[in-house]
C-alpha positions in Angstrom: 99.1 79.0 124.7 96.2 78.8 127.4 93.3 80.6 126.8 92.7 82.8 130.4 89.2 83.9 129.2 86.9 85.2 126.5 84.8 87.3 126.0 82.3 89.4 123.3 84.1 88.1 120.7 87.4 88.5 122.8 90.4 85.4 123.3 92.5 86.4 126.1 95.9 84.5 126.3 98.7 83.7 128.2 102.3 82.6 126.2 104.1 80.5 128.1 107.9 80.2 129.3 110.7 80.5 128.3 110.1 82.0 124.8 107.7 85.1 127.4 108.4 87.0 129.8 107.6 90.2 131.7 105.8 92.2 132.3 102.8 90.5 133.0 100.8 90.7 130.3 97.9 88.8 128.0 97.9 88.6 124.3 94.4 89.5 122.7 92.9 87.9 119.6 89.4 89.2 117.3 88.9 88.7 113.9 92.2 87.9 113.1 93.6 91.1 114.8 95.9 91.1 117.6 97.1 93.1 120.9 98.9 92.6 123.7 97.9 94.5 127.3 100.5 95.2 130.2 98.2 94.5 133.2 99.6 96.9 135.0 100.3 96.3 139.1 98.5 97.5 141.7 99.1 101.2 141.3 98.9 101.1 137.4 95.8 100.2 135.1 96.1 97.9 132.2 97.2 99.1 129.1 98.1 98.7 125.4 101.7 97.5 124.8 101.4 96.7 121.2 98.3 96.5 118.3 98.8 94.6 115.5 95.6 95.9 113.3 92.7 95.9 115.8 90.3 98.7 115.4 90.5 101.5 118.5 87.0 100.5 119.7 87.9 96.9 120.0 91.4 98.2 121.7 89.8 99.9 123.9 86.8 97.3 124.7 89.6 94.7 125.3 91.1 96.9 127.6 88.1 97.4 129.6 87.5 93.8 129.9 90.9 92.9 131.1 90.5 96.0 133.8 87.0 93.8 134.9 89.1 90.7 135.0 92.4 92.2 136.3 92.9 89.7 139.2 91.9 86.7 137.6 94.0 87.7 134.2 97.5 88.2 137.0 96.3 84.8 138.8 97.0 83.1 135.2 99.5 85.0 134.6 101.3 83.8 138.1 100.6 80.4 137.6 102.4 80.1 134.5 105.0 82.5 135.0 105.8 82.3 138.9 105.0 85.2 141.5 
């Protein structure tokens, strides 16, 4: 699973083909929790698609840093996954 960033405390990663698919999406490690966050398209902000135990604030700190890093998180995503 490649790590596509990190961040305060944050691992950002991308599962690869063929066990994911789509949407695009990143899966979101912190202290042991987990979430995964559509990342939307161009007319639609990233959100949460599933939370496995991670507080709200962190949810919604994660989601705040993958809307900062929105074109380098679909870049990944692309690379891995195709266009």
């Amino acid at each position: 699973m490649p790590e596509a960033h990190r961040e305060g405390g944050f691992v950002f990663q991308i599962y690869l083909p063929p066990r994911e698919h789509g949407p695009p999406h990143v899966h979101v490690h912190k202290d042991g929790h987990h979430l995964v966050i559509d990342l939307g398209n161009p007319h639609t902000p990233p959100f949460p698609l599933r939370v496995s135990g991670m507080p709200a604030r962190d949810v919604v700190r994660a989601v705040r840093i993958v809307e900062a890093n929105k074109s380098k998180l679909v870049a990944e995503w692309e690379r891995h996954h195709g266009a």
